[in-house]
N, C-alpha and C positions, 0 to 999 in steps of 0.2 A: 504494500500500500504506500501511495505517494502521500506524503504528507502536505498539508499545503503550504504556499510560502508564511514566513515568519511576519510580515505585514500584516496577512492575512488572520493568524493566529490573536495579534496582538490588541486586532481591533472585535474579539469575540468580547462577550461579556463574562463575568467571573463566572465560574462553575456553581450549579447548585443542586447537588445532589439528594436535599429530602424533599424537595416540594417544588421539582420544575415543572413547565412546562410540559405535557405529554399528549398523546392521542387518547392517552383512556384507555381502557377497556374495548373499544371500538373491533378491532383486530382480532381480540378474542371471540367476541360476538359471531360477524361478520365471519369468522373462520369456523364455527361449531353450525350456523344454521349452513354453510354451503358445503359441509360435511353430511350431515343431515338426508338435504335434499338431493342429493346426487348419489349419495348411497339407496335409499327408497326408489330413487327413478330408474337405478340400473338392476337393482333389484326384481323389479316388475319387469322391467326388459326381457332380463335375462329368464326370467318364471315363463311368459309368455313365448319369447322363442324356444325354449326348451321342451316344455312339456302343454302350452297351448296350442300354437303354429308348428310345433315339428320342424322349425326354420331357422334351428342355430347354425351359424356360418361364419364365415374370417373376418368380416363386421365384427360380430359380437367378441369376437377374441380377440379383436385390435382394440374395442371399444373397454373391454374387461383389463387389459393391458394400460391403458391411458389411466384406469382408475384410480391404480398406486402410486403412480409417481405424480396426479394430481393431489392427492392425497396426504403423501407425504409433501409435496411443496405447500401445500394449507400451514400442516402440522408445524415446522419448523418455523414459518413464519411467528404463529402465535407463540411458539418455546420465545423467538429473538425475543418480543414484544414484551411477554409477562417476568423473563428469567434473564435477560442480558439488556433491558430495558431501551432495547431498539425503537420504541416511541417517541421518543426522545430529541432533542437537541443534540450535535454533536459534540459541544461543548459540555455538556450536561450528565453524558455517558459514560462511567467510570471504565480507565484507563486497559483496568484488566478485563474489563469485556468488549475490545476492540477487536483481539486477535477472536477469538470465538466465536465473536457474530460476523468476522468475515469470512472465515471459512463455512458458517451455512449458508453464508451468501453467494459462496462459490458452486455448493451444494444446490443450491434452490435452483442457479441458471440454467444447472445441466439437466435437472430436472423438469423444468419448464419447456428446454425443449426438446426432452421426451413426452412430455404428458402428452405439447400442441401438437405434435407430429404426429404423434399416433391416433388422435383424436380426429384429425383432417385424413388419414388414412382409413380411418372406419369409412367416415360419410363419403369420398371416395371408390372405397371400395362396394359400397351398398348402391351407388349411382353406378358403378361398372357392370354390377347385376341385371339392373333394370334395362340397362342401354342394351347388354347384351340378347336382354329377352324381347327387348322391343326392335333388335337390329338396327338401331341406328349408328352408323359407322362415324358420322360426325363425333358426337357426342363420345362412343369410345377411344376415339384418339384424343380428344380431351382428356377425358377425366386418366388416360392411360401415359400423358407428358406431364399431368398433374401429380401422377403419384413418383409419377420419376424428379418432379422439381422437389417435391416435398421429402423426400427421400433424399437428398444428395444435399440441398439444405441443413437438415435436421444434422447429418451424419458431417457437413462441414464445420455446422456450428458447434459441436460437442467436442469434436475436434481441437477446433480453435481454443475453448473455453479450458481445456483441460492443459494446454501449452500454448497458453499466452504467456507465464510465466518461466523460466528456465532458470533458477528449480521455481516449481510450484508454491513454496512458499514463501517467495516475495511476494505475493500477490496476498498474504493476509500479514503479512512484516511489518510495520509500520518504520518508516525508510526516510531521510530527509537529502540522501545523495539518490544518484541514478541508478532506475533496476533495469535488469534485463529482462523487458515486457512492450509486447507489443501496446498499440492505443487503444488502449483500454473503451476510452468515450467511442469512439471509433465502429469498436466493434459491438459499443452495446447500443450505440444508435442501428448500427446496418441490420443488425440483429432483430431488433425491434419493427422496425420499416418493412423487411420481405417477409416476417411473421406475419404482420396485420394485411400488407399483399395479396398474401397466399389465402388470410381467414378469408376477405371480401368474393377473392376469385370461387372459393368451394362453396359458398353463401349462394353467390350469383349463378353459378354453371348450369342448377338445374332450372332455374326460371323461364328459360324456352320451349323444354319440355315440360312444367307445367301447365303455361299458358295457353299450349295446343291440346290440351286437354278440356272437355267439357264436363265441367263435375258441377255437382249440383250447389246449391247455392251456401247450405251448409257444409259439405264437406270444404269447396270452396273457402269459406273464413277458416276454419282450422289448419289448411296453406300456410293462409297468411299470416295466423298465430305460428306458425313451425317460422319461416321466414322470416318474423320479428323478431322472434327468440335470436336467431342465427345473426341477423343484422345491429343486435345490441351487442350481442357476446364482438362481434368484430369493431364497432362503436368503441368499446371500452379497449379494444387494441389499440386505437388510434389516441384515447388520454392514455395509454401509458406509451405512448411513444413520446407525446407531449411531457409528460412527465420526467422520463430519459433526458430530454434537451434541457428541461431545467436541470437538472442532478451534473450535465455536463459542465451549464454555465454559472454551477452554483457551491460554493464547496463546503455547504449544512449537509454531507453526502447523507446521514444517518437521514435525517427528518426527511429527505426527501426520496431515500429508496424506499421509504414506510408507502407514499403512494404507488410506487411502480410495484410493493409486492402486493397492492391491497388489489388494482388492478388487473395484476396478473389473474391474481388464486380468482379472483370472479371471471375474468376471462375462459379457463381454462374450465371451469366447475360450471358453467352455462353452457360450454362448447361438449361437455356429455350429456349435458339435461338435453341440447338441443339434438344431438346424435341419436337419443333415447327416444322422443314422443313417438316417431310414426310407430316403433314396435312397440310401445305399451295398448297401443287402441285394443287389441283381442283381449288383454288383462280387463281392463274397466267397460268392455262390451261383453265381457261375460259373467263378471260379477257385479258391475253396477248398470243390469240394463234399463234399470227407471233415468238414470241421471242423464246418460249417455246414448238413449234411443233415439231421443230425437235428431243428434249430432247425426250418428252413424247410419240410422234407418232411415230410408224414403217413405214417406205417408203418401197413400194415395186411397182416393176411394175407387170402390168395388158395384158395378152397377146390379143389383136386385131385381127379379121379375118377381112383382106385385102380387100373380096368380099364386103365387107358391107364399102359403104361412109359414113363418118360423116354429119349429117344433122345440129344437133344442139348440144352443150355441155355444160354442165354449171359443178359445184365440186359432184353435186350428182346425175346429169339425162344427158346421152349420147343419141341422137337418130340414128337410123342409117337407110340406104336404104338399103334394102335386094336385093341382084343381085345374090346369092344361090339358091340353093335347099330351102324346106321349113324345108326340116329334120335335116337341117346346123344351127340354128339361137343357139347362144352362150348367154347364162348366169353367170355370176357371181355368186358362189353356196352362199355367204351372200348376202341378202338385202343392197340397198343401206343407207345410215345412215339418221334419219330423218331430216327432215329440223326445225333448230330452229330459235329463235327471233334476231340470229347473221348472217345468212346464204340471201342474197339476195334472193327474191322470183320472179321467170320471170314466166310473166303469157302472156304473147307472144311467146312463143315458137308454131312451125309452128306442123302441124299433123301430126303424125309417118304415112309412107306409108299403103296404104291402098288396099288388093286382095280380089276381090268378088270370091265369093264361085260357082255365077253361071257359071263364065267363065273356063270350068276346062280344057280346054288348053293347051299342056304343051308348046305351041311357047309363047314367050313374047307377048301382047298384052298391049296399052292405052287406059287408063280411056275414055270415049269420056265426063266427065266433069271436072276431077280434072288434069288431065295428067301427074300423076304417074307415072314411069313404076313398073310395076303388076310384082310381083314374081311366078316365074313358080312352079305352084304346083302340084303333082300329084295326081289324082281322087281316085288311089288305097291305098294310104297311108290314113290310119284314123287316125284323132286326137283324143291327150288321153283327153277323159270328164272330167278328174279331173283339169284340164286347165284350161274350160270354167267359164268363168262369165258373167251374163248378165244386163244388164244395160239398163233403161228404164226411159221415161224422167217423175220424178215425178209432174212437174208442167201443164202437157197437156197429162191427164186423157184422149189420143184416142182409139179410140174402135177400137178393131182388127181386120182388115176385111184382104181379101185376099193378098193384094197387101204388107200389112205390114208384115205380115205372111212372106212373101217370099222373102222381103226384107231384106236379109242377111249379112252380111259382116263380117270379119275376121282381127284384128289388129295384127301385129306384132311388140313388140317393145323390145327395146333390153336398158335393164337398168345395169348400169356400176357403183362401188361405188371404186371411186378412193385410200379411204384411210383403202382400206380392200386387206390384203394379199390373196393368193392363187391362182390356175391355175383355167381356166374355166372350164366348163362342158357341153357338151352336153344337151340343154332341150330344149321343144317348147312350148310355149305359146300362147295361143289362148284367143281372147273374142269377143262373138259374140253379136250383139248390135240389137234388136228386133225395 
C-alpha cells in the first residue's frame, strides 16, 4: 500500500478512535437481508428445477457456483465493517487494522470477479439454450462471443489482481518509498468499466427476442419486472464505477471503498435474484396457485348451450341434461386438464342422463326406473363408431346370454375444462355399456 504524500497526511484531522464518524451498522444490515434473499431465491430455483421441471442444467450449476463467492464477498465485507472498523474514516482506523482489512480487500476483488462472471455465465448460458431450441443463428453467435469475452475477462482480471504486486505483499504493506506494483487506480477503474459493459450487454441481448414474441399482456409485465431487476442490478454497476473515480481522486481510500463494497455485494446478490425468477414461476405456480393464477393463467370464457341444464360442476367435470337434438351435444375441442394431488376429488357426483337405444321415439319419453327425461333421438341419424367405447364389469365374469346382449344403453356426457381457451365444437359422443 502506497501511502499518501506527507502534505496530505498533515492536513487530516487528529484521530478519534471512540466516537468517530462511521457508516453505522448500515453494512451489516444491508449484508444479512441480501444474504437472506438470495439464498431463498436460489433455493426455490434450484427445488423447482430439480424435482419440479426435471430441468436442472449448467445454468443452474454456474448459477449455484456464483452463490459462494457472492456470499462470501457479502461476508467479509460486514467482518471489515463491524471487527477492523472499515466504516470509518481513514484517519480514524487504528493502525493495526490497516494491514488486515487490506488483504480482505484483496480477497473481496478476486472474489467479485468470480461471483460476476459466473453469474453473466448462467444467464448466458440459459439464453444459449433457448436460441439453440429456437434456431436462431444470430442470436447464438452472440450470446456464444459473449461467453468467450466474459471468460477471458474474468480469467485476465484474476490474473492481474493476484500479480499486481511482486511479492504480493506490498500491496497490503503500508510503504512510503516505491513498490513494485502495477496502477493500481488503473486497473480498478478498467476493471470496473468492462464489468458494468459486459452487465448492460447480457441485460440487453435478449430484448429482440422478447419483443418478437406475443405474450399476453400479463405474462408480458413480468418481462418487464425480470428486465428491471436486471437493468438496476447493472445501474448500480455504473455508481460503483462512479465510486472507483472518486477513491482514485480521493485519498479517504477507507471511507470510500465502504461504497464500492456496498455497491458491489448489491450488484452481485441482484445479478442471482435476477438469474433466479424465470425458474422459480413452477415453485409459486404450484404451491401458491390463488396468488399467482392470475399472472401465469389465461382467463377466458367458455361459451354454454342454454338447452342443456347444469346437473353437476366441479373446476374440471360439468354435467349436463341434454333437452336437444342428439346431433346438438357440445365439446370442448381440448381435454379437460387432469386431476392432481391438489384438485378435490368428488366421487359423488350423480349419473350423467341416460337414453336407451330401444326407445327410438322421437316424443320425449321416462325412464319407468330412473326418471330421467330421455333425449329425443333420431333412429335415422347413425352414430360415428369411432365414439364408441365399451365397458364391461371386470369383477362379474357373466356369461352373455340374450337379455344382456340387448341390453343396451347410450351415455351422453358433456365434459367442460374451464381453464382452456377457445370456442366449442360440434361433436357427439357415444359409449355403449354391454
Amino acid at each position: 500500500m502506497q501511502l499518501p504524500p506527507d502534505s496530505v497526511t498533515e492536513s487530516w484531522p487528529a484521530p478519534n478512535y471512540s466516537n468517530p464518524e462511521s457508516r453505522g451498522h448500515a453494512g451489516l444490515i444491508v449484508g444479512v437481508i441480501l444474504i437472506v434473499l438470495v439464498t431463498i431465491t436460489l433455493a426455490i430455483r434450484l427445488y423447482a428445477r430439480k424435482w419440479l421441471t426435471r430441468g436442472f442444467g449448467v445454468d443452474d450449476i454456474l448459477i449455484l457456483a456464483a452463490y459462494w463467492p457472492t456470499t462470501a464477498f457479502t461476508i467479509i465485507g460486514v467482518v471489515a465493517d463491524e471487527r477492523l472498523h472499515w466504516n470509518r474514516h481513514t484517519w480514524d482506523v487504528k493502525p493495526e487494522f490497516i494491514v488486515p482489512g487490506l488483504q480482505l480487500v484483496l480477497a473481496d476483488s478476486i472474489l467479485f470477479d468470480i461471483a460476476a462472471s459466473l453469474s453473466k455465465l448462467s444467464i448466458l448460458t440459459l439464453l444459449y439454450r433457448l436460441s439453440t431450441a429456437s434456431r436462431d443463428q444470430k442470436m447464438i453467435v452472440a450470446v456464444l462471443v459473449s461467453i468467450t469475452v466474459v471468460s477471458i475477462t474474468c480469467f485476465v482480471f484474476i490474473i492481474v489482481s493476484v500479480f499486481q504486486c511482486t511479492p504480493l505483499s506490498e500491496f497490503w504493506e503500508p510503504s512510503d518509498g516505491p513498490q513494485n506494483c502495477i496502477n493500481q487506480s488503473a486497473h480498478m477503474l478498467t476493471a470496473n468499466i468492462v464489468n458494468t459493459v459486459t452487465d448492460w450487454f447480457v441485460v440487453l441481448l435478449p430484448i429482440k427476442t422478447v419483443l418478437g414474441l406475443r405474450l399476453p399482456a400479463k405474462q408480458a409485465n413480468m418481462i418487464i419486472l425480470l428486465f428491471g431487476v436486471g437493468i438496476l442490478a447493472s445501474s448500480v454497476g455504473i455508481a460503483r464505477s462512479y465510486y472507483t473515480s472518486v477513491l482514485i481522486n480521493n485519498h479517504d481510500d477507507i471511507w470510500n471503498s465502504w461504497s464500492i463494497w456496498l455497491c458491489s455485494a448489491v450488484e452481485l446478490n441482484l445479478g442471482i435474484i435476477c438469474a433466479s425468477i424465470p425458474a422459480t414461476k413452477p415453485f409459486f405456480a404450484s404451491y401458491l396457485p390463488g396468488v399467482f393464477d392470475s399472472t401465469f393463467k389465461p382467463r377466458s370464457s367458455v361459451a354454454v348451450d342454454w338447452d342443456r341444464k347444469p346437473l353437476t360442476q366441479s373446476p374440471s367435470l360439468t354435467t349436463f341434461i341434454d333437452q336437444s337434438s342428439c346431433s346438438s351435444t357440445f365439446l370442448i375441442p381440448r381435454p379437460p386438464p387432469l386431476i392432481t394431488h391438489h384438485q378435490p376429488i368428488d366421487l359423488n357426483k350423480p349419473l350423467p342422463p341416460i337414453a336407451y337405444e330401444q326407445q327410438r321415439s322421437p316424443e320425449l319419453r321416462r325412464s319407468r326406473s330412473d326418471g330421467f327425461i330421455l333425449s329425443p333421438c333420431s333412429p335415422d341419424v347413425p352414430l360415428p363408431q369411432r365414439a364408441r367405447v365399451r365397458f364391461s364389469d371386470q369383477n362379474r365374469r357373466l356369461a352373455p346370454t340374450r337379455s344382456h346382449s340387448q341390453d343396451r344403453t347410450t351415455i351422453f356426457i358433456m365434459y367442460r375444462g374451464d381453464s382452456y381457451p377457445g370456442s366449442s365444437q360440434q361433436t357427439l359422443g357415444r359409449a355403449s355399456m354391454v
